[in-house]
GUMI-251713 format. One record per residue: residue number from 1; chain; x, z, y of N, C-alpha, C in turn. Coordinates in nm, 3 decimals, m for minus. Atoms other than C-alpha are relative to their C-alpha. Example, Ala and Ser with C-alpha at 12.3 -4.5 7.8 and 13.67 -1.06 7.14 Angstrom:
BEGIN
> 1, A, 0.089, 0.000, m0.119, 1.230, 0.780, m0.450, 0.090, 0.000, 0.120;
> 2, A, m0.082, m0.006, m0.119, 1.367, 0.714, m0.106, m0.077, 0.073, 0.109;
This chain:
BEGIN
> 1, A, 0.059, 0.094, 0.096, 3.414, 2.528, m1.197, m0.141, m0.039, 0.042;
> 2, A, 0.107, 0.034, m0.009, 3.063, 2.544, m1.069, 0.043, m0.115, 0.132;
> 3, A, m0.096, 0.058, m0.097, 3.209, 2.404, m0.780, m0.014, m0.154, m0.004;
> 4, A, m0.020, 0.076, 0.041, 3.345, 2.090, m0.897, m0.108, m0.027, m0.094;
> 5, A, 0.167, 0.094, 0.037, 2.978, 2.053, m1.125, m0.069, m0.069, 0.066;
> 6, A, 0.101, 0.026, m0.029, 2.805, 2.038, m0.861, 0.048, m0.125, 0.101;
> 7, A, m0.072, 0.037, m0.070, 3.006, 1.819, m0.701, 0.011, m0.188, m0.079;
> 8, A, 0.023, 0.062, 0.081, 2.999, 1.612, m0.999, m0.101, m0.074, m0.026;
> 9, A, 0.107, 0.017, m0.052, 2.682, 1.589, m1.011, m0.089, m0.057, 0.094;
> 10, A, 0.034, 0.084, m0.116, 2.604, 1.470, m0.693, 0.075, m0.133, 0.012;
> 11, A, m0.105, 0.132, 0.014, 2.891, 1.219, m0.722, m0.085, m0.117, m0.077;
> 12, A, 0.084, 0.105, 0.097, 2.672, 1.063, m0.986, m0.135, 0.007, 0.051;
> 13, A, 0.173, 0.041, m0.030, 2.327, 1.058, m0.805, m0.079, 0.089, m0.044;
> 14, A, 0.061, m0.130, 0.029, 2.225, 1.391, m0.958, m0.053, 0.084, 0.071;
> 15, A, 0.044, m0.116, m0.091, 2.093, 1.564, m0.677, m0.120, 0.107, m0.030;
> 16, A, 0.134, m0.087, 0.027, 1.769, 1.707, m0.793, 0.074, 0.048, m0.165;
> 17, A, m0.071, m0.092, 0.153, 1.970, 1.845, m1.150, 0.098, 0.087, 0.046;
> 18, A, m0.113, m0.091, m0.034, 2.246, 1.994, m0.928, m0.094, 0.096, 0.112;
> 19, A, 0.099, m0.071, m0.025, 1.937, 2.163, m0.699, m0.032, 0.086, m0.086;
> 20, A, 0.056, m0.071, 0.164, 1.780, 2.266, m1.048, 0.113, 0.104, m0.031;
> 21, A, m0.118, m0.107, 0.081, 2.117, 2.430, m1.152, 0.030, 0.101, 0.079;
> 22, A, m0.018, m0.128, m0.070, 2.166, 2.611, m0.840, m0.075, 0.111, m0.022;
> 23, A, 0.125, m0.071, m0.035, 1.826, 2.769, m0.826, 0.031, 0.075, m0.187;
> 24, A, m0.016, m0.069, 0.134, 1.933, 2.870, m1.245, 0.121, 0.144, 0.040;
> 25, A, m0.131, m0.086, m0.010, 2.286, 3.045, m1.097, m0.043, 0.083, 0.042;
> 26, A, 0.077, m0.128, m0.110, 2.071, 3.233, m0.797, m0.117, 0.060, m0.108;
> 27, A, 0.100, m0.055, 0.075, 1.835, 3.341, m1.042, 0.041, 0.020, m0.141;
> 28, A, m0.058, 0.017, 0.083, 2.032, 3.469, m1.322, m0.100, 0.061, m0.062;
> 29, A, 0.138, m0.096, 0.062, 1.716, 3.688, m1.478, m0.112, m0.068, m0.014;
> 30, A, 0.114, 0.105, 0.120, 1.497, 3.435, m1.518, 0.066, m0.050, m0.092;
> 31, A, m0.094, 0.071, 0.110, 1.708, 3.227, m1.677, 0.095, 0.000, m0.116;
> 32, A, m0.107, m0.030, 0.069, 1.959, 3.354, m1.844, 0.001, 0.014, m0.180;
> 33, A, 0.119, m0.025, 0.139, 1.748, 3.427, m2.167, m0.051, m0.095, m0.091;
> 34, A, 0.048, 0.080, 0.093, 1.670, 3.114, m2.276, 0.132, m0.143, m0.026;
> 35, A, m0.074, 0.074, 0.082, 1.833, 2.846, m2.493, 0.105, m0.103, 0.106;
> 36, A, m0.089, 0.067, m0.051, 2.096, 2.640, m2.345, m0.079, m0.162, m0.014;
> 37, A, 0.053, 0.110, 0.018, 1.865, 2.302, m2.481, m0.124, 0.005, 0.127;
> 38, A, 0.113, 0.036, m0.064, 1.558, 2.432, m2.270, 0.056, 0.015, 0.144;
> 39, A, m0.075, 0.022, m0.124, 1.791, 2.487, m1.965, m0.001, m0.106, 0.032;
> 40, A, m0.009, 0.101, m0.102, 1.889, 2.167, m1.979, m0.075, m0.120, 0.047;
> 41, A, 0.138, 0.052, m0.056, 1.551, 2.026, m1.996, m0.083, 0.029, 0.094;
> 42, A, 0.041, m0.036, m0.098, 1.425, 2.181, m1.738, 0.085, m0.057, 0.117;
> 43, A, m0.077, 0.105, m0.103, 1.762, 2.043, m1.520, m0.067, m0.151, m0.044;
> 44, A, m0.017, 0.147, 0.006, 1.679, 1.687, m1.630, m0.160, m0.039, 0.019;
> 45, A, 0.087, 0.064, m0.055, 1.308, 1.760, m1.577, m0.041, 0.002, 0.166;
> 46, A, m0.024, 0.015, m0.156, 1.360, 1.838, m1.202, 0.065, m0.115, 0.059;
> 47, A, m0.057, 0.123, m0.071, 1.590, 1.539, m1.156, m0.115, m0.096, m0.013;
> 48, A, 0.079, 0.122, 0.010, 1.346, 1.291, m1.302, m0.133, 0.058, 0.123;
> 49, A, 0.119, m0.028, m0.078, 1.051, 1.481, m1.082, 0.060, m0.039, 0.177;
> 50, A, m0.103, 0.025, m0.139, 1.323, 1.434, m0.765, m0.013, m0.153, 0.040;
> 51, A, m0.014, 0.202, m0.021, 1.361, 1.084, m0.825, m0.122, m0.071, 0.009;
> 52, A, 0.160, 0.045, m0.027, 1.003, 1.011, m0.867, m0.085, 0.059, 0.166;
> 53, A, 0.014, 0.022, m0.134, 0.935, 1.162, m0.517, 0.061, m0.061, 0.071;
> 54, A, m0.037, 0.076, m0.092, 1.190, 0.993, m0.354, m0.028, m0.152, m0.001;
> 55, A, 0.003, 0.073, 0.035, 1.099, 0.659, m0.543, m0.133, m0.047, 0.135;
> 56, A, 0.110, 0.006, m0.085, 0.760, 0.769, m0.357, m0.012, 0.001, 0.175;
> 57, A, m0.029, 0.016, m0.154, 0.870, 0.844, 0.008, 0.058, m0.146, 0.017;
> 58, A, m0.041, 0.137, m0.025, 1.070, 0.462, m0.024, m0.090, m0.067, 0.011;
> 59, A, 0.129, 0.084, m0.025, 0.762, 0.324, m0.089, m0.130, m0.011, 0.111;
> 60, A, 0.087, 0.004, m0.150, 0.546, 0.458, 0.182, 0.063, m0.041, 0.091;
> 61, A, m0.086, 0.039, m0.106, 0.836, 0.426, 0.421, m0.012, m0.141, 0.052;
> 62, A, m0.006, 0.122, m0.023, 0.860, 0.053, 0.353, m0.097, m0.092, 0.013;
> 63, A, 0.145, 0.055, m0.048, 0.485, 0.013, 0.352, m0.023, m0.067, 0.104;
> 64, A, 0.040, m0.037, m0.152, 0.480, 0.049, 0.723, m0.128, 0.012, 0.047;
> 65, A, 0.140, m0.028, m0.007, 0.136, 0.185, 0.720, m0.024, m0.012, 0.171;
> 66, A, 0.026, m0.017, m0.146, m0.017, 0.122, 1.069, m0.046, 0.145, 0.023;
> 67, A, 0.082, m0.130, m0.041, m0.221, 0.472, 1.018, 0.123, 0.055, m0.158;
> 68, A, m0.011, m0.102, 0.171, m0.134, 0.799, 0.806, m0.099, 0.011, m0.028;
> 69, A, 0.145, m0.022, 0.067, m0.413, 0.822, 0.588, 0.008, m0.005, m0.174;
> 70, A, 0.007, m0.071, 0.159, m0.508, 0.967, 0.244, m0.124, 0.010, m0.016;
> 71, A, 0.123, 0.037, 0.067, m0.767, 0.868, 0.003, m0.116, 0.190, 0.017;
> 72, A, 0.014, m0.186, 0.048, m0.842, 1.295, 0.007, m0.059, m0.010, 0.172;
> 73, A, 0.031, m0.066, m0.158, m0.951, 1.290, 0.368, m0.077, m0.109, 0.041;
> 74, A, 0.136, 0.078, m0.036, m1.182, 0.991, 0.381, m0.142, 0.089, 0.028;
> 75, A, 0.133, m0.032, m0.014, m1.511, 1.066, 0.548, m0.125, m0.048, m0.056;
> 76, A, 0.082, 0.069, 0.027, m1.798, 1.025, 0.360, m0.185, 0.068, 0.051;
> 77, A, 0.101, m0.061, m0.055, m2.033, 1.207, 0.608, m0.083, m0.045, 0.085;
> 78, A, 0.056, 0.115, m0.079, m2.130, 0.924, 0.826, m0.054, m0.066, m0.079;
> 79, A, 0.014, 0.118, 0.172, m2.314, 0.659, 0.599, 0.059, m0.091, 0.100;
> 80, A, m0.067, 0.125, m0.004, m2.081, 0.356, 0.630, 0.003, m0.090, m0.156;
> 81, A, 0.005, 0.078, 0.116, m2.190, 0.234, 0.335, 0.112, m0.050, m0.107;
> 82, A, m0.158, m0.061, 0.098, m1.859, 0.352, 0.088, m0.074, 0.131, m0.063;
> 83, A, 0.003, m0.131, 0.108, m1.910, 0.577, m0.214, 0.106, 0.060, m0.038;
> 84, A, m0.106, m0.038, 0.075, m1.686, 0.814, m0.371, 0.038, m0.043, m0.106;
> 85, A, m0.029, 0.018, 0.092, m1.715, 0.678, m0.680, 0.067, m0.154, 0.000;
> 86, A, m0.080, 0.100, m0.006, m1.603, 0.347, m0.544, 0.120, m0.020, 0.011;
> 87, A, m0.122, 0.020, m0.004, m1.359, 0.430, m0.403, 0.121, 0.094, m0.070;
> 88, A, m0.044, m0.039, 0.165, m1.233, 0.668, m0.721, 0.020, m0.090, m0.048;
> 89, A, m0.024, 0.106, 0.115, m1.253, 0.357, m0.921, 0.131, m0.087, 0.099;
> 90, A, m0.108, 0.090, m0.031, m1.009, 0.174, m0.660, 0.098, 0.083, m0.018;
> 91, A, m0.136, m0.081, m0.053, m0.782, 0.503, m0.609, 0.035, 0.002, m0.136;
> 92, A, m0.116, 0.033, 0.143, m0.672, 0.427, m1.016, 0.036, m0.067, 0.015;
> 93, A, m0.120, 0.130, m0.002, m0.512, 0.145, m0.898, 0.001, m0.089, m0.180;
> 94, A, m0.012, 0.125, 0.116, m0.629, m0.063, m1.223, m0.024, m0.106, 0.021;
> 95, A, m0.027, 0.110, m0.026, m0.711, m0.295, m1.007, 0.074, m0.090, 0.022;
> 96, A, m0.149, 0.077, m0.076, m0.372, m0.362, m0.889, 0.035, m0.047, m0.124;
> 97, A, m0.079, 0.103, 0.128, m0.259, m0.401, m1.294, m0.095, m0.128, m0.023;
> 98, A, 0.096, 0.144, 0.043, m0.536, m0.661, m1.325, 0.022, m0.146, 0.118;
> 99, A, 0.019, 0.136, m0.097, m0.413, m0.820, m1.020, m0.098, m0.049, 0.064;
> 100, A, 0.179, 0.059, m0.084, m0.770, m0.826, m0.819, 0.018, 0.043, 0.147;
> 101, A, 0.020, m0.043, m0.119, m0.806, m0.812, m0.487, m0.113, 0.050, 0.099;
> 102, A, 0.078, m0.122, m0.117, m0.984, m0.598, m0.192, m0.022, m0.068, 0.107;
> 103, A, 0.031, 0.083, m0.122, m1.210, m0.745, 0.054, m0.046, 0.106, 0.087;
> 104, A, 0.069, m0.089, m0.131, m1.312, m0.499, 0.373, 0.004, m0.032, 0.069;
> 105, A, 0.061, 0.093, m0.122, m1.505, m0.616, 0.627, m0.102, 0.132, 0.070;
> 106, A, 0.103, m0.045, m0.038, m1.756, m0.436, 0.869, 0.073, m0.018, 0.163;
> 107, A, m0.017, m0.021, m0.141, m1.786, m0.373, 1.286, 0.161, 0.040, 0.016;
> 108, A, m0.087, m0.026, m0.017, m1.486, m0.287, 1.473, m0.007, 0.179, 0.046;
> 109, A, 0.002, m0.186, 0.029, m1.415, 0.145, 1.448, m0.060, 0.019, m0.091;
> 110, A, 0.081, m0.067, 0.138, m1.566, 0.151, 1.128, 0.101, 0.066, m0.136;
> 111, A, m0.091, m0.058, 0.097, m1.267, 0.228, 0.939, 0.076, m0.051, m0.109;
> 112, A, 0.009, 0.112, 0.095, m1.181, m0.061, 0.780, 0.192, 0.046, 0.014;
> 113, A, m0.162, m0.003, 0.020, m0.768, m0.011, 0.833, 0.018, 0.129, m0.058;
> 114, A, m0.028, m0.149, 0.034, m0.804, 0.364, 0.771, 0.013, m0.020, m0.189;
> 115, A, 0.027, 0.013, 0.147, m0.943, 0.290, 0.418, 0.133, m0.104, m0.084;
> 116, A, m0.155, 0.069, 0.078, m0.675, 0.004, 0.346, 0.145, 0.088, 0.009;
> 117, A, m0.077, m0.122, 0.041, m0.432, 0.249, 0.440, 0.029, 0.098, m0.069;
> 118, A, 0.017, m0.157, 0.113, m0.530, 0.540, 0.234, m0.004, m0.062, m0.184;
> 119, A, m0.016, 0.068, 0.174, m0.596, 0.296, m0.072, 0.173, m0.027, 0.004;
> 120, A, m0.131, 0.028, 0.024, m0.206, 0.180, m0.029, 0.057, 0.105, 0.000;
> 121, A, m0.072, m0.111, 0.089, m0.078, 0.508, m0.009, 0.016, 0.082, m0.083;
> 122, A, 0.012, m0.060, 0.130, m0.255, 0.604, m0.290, 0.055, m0.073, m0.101;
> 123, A, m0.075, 0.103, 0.102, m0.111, 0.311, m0.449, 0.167, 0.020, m0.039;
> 124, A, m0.113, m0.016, m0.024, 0.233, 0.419, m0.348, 0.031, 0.139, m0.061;
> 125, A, m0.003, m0.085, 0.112, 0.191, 0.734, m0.503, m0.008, m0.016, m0.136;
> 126, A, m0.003, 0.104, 0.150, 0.109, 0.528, m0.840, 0.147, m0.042, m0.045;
> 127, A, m0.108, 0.071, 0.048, 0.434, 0.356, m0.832, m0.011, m0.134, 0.049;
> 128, A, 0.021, 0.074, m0.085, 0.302, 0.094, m0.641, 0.051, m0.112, 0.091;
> 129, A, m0.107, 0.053, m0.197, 0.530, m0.164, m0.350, m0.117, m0.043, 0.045;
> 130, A, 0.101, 0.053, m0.093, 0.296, m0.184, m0.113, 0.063, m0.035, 0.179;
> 131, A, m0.009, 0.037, m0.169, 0.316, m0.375, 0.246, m0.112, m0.026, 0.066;
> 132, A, 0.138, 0.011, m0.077, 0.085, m0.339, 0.545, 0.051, m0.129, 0.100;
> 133, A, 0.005, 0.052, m0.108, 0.066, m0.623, 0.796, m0.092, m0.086, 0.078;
> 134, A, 0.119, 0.020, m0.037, m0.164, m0.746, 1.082, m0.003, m0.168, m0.021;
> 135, A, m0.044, 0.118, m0.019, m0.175, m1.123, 1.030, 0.049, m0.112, 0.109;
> 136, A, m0.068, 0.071, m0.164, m0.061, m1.258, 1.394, 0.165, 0.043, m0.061;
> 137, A, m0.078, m0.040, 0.027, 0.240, m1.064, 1.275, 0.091, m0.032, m0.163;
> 138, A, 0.002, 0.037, 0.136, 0.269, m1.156, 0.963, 0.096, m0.162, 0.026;
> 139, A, m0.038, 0.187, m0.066, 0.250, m1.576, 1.060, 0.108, m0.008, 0.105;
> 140, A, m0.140, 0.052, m0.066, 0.527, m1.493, 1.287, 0.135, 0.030, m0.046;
> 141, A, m0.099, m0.007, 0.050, 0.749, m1.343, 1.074, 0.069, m0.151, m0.095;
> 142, A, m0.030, 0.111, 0.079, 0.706, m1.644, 0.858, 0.005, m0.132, 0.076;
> 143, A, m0.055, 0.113, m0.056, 0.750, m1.883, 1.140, 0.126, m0.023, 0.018;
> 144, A, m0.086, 0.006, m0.007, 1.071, m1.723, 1.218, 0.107, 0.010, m0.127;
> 145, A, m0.073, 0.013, 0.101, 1.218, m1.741, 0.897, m0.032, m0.169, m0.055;
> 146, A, 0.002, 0.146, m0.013, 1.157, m2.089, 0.917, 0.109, m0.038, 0.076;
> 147, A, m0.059, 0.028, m0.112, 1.345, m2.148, 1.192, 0.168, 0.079, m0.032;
> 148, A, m0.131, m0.075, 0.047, 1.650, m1.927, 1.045, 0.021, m0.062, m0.166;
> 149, A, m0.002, 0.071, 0.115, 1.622, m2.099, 0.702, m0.057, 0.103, m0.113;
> 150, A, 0.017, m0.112, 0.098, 1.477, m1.801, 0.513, m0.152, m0.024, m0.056;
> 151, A, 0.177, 0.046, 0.026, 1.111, m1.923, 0.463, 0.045, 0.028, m0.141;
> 152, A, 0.009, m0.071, 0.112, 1.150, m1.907, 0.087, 0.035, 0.073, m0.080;
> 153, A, m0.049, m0.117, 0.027, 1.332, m1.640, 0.037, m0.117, 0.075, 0.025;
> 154, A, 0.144, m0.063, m0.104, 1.029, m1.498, 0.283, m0.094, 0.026, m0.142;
> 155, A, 0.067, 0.036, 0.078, 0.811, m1.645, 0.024, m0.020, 0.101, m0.119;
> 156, A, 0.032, m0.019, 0.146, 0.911, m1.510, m0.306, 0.017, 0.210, 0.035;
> 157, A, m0.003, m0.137, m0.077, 0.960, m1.133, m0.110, m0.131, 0.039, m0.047;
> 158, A, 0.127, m0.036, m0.051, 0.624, m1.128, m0.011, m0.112, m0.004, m0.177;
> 159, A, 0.117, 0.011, 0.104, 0.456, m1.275, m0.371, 0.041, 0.119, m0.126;
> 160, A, m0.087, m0.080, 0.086, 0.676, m1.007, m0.537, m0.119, 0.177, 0.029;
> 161, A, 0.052, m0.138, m0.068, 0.451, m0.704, m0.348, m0.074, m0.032, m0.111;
> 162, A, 0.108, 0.004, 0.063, 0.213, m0.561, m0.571, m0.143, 0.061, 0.061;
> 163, A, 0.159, m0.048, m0.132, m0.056, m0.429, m0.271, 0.065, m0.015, 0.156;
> 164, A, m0.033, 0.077, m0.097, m0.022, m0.672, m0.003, m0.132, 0.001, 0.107;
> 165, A, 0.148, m0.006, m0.079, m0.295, m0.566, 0.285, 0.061, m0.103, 0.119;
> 166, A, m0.031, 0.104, m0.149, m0.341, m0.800, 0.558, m0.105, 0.028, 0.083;
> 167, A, 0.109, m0.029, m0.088, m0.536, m0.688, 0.843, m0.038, m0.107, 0.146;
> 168, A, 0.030, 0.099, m0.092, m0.710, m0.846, 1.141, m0.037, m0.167, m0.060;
> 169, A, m0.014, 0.139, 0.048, m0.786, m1.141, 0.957, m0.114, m0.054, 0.050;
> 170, A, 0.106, 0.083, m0.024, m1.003, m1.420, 1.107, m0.025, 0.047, 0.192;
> 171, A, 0.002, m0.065, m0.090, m0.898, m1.243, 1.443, 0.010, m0.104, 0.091;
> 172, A, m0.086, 0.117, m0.062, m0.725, m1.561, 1.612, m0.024, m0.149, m0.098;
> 173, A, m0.007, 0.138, 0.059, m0.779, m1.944, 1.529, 0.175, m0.003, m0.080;
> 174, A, m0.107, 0.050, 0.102, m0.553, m2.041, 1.298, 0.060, m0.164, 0.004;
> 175, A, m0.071, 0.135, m0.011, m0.292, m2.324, 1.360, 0.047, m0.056, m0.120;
> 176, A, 0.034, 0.060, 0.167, m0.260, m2.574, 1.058, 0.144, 0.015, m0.037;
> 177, A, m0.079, m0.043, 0.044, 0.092, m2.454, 1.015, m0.021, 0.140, m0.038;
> 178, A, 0.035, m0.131, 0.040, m0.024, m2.105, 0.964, m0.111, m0.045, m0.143;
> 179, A, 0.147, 0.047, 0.066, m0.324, m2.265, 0.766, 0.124, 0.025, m0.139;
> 180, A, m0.075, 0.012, 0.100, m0.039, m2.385, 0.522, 0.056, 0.120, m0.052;
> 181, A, m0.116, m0.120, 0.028, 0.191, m2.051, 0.505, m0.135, 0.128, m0.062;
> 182, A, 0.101, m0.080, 0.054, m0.180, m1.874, 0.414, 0.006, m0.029, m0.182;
> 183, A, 0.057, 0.018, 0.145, m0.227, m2.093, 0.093, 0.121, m0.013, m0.017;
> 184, A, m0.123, m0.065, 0.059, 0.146, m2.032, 0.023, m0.002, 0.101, m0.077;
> 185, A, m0.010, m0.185, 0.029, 0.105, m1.649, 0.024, m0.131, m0.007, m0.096;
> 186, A, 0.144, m0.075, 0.090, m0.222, m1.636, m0.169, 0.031, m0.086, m0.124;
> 187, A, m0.024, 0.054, 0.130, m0.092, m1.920, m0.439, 0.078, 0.066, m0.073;
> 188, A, m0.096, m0.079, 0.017, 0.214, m1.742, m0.493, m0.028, 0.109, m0.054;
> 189, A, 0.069, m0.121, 0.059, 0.013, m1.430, m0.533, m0.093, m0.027, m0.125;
> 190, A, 0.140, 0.028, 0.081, m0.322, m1.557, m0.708, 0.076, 0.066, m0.193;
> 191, A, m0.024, 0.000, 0.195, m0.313, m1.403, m1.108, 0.086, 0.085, m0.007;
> 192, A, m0.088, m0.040, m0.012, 0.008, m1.190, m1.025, m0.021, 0.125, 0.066;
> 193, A, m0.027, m0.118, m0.094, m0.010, m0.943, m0.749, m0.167, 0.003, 0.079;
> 194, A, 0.133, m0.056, m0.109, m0.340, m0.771, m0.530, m0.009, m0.028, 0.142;
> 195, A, 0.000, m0.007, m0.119, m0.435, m0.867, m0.208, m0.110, 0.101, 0.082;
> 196, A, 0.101, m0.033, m0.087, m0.602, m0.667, 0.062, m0.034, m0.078, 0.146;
> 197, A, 0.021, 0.046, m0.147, m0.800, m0.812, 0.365, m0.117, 0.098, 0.075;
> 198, A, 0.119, m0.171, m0.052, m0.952, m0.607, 0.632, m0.027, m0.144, 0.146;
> 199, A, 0.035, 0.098, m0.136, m1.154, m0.834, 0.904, m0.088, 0.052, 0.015;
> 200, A, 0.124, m0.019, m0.057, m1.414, m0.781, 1.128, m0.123, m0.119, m0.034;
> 201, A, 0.116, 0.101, 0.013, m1.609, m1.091, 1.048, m0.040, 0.025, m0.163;
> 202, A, 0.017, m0.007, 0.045, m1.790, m1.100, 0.764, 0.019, m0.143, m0.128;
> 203, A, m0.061, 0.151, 0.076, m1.668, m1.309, 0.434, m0.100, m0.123, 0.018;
> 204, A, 0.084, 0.117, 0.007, m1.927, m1.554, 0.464, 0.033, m0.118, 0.119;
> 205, A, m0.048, 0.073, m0.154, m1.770, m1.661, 0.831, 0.135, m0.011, m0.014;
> 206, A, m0.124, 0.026, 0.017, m1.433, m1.673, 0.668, 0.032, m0.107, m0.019;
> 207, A, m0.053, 0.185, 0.031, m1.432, m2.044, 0.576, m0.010, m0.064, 0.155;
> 208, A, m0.017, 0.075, m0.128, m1.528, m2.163, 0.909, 0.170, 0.073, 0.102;
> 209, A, m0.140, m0.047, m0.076, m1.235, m1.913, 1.067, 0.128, m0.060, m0.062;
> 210, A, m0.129, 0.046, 0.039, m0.983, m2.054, 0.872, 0.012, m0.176, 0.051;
> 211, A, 0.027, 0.161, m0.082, m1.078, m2.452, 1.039, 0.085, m0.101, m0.087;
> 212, A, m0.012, 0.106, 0.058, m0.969, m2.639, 0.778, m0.084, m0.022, m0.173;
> 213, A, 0.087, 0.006, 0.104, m1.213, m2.764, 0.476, 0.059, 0.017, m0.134;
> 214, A, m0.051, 0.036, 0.112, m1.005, m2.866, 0.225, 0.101, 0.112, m0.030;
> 215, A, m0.089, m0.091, 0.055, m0.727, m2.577, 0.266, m0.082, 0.203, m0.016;
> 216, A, 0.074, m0.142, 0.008, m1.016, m2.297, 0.327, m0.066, m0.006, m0.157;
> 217, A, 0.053, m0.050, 0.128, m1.160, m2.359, m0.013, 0.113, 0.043, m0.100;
> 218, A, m0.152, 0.017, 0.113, m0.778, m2.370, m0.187, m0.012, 0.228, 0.017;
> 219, A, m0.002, m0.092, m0.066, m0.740, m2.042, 0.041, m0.135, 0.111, m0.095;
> 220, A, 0.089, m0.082, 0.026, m1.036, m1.846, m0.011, m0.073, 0.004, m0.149;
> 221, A, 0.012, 0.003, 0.191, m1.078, m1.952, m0.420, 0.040, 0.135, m0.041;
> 222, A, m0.066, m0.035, 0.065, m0.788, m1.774, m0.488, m0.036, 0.171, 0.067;
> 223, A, 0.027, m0.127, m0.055, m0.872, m1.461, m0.279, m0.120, 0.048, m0.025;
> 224, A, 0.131, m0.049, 0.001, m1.210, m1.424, m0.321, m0.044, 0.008, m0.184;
> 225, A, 0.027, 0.013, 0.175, m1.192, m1.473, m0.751, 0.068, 0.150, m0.042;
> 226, A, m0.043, m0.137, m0.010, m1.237, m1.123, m0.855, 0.043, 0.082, 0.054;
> 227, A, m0.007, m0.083, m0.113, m1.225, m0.961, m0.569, m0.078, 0.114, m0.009;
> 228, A, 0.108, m0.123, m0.027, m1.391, m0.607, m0.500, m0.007, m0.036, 0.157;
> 229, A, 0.076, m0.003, m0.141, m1.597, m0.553, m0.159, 0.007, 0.121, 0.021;
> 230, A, 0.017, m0.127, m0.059, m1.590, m0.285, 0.072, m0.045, m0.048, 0.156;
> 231, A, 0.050, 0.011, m0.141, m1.848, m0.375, 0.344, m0.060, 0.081, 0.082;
> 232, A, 0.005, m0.068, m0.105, m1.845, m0.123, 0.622, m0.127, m0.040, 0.053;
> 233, A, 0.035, m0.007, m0.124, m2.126, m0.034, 0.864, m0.015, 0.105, 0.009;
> 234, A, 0.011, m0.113, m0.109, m2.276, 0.165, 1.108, 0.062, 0.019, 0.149;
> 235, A, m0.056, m0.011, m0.140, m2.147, 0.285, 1.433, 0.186, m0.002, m0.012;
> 236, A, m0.143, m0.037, m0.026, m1.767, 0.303, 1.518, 0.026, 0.137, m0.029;
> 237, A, m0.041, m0.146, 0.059, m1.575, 0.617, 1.356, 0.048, 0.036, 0.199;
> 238, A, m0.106, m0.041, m0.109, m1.367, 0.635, 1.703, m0.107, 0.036, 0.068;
> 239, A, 0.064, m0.045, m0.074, m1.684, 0.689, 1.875, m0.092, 0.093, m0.044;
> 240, A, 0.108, m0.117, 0.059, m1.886, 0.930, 1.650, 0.144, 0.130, 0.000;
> 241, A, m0.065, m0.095, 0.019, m1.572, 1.119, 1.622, 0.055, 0.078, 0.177;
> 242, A, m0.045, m0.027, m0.142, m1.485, 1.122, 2.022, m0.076, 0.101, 0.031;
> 243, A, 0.082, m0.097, m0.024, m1.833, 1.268, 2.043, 0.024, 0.143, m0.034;
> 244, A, m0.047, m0.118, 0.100, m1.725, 1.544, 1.791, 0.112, 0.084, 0.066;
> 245, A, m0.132, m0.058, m0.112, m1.414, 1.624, 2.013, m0.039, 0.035, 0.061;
> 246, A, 0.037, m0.074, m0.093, m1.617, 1.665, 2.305, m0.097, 0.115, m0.022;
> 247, A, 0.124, m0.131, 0.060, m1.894, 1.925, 2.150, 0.128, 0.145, 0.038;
């Protein structure tokens, strides 16, 4: 009979309640003692705790974080000009229900992907869908779903994320078909969903990088309205930390 429970159980997507029940059978002395109601609250609160990690590994998985990184292991021993308490106030992710977006900018090794990383998988721990991508990569996915007929399918995918980082931005001139597929993704988004951008240039040199007048103000309205800042300096992490290796 246990047998066929557990069997049962799993049949129906129960895996973390038919776990729970084993660990009750192998352990008949803890258990055995108490009520048959708090038994089976305890099975049904292991499944729901099961399902909520795996909800959480899908979500990092599908992130595709370029780095592993966790808000818990940021350095704040270098000054790069980042507080804890800032970035506490981002790691509640109330920005994401308000729908605001994340600007980080500074030199190149300063840590600017590490930090968008560690904010998204803190986000993903939240409950979060978060996607990472560099924007060269990005503009070509959405060229080739052009070219396959999927562009707005593409579209309503992408405005559906609720922590959408885009890195490298302002890395590469921008061709006025990309120009367009920008103020797509950020209209689509604007009021709805969070964006992150992580560039080396600083926002003020973002209108000229984008080379068009009329679609950089459409563009950069909607991204830059209620936005938080996270402007990086100092030296390169990769090279204060190389030093640190060699000591």
């Amino acid at each position: 009979m246990t047998t066929q429970t557990m069997a049962q159980l799993r049949q129906l997507k129960l895996g973390g309640m038919a776990t729970a029940l084993q660990t009750q059978l192998e352990q008949v002395g803890t258990y055995e003692g108490l009520p048959f109601v708090e038994r089976l609250t305890l099975l049904l609160d292991h499944e729901c705790l099961s399902r909520e990690q795996r909800r959480q590994e899908r979500f990092i998985r599908q992130a595709s974080f370029r780095l592993h990184a966790s808000v818990a292991e940021i350095d704040y021993q270098h000054p790069r000009n980042i507080k804890k308490s800032q970035i506490a106030q981002l790691a509640s992710g109330d920005w994401i229900n308000r729908a605001q977006n994340l600007l980080i900018t500074g030199p190149c090794g300063s840590g600017k992907t590490y930090l968008a990383c560690a904010l998204g998988h803190n986000a993903c721990m939240l409950g979060y869908s978060v996607r990472y991508f560099r924007l060269s990569r990005l503009l070509l996915e959405l060229t080739q779903a052009k070219a396959d007929g999927t562009y707005y399918k593409k579209l309503k995918q992408l405005a559906k994320i609720q922590m959408m980082a885009i890195d490298d931005w302002g890395l590469e001139p921008l061709k006025p078909a990309h120009r367009n597929d920008l103020m797509e993704i950020m209209d689509d988004r604007h009021g709805h969903t969070s964006t992150v951008v992580i560039s080396q240039l600083p926002t003020d040199e973002w209108y000229a990088s984008i080379g068009d007048n009329t679609l950089a103000d459409a563009i950069l309205d909607r991204l830059m309205h209620n936005s938080h800042r996270l402007q990086l300096k100092g030296e390169s992490m990769r090279k204060i930390m190389g030093v640190v290796d060699s000591i």
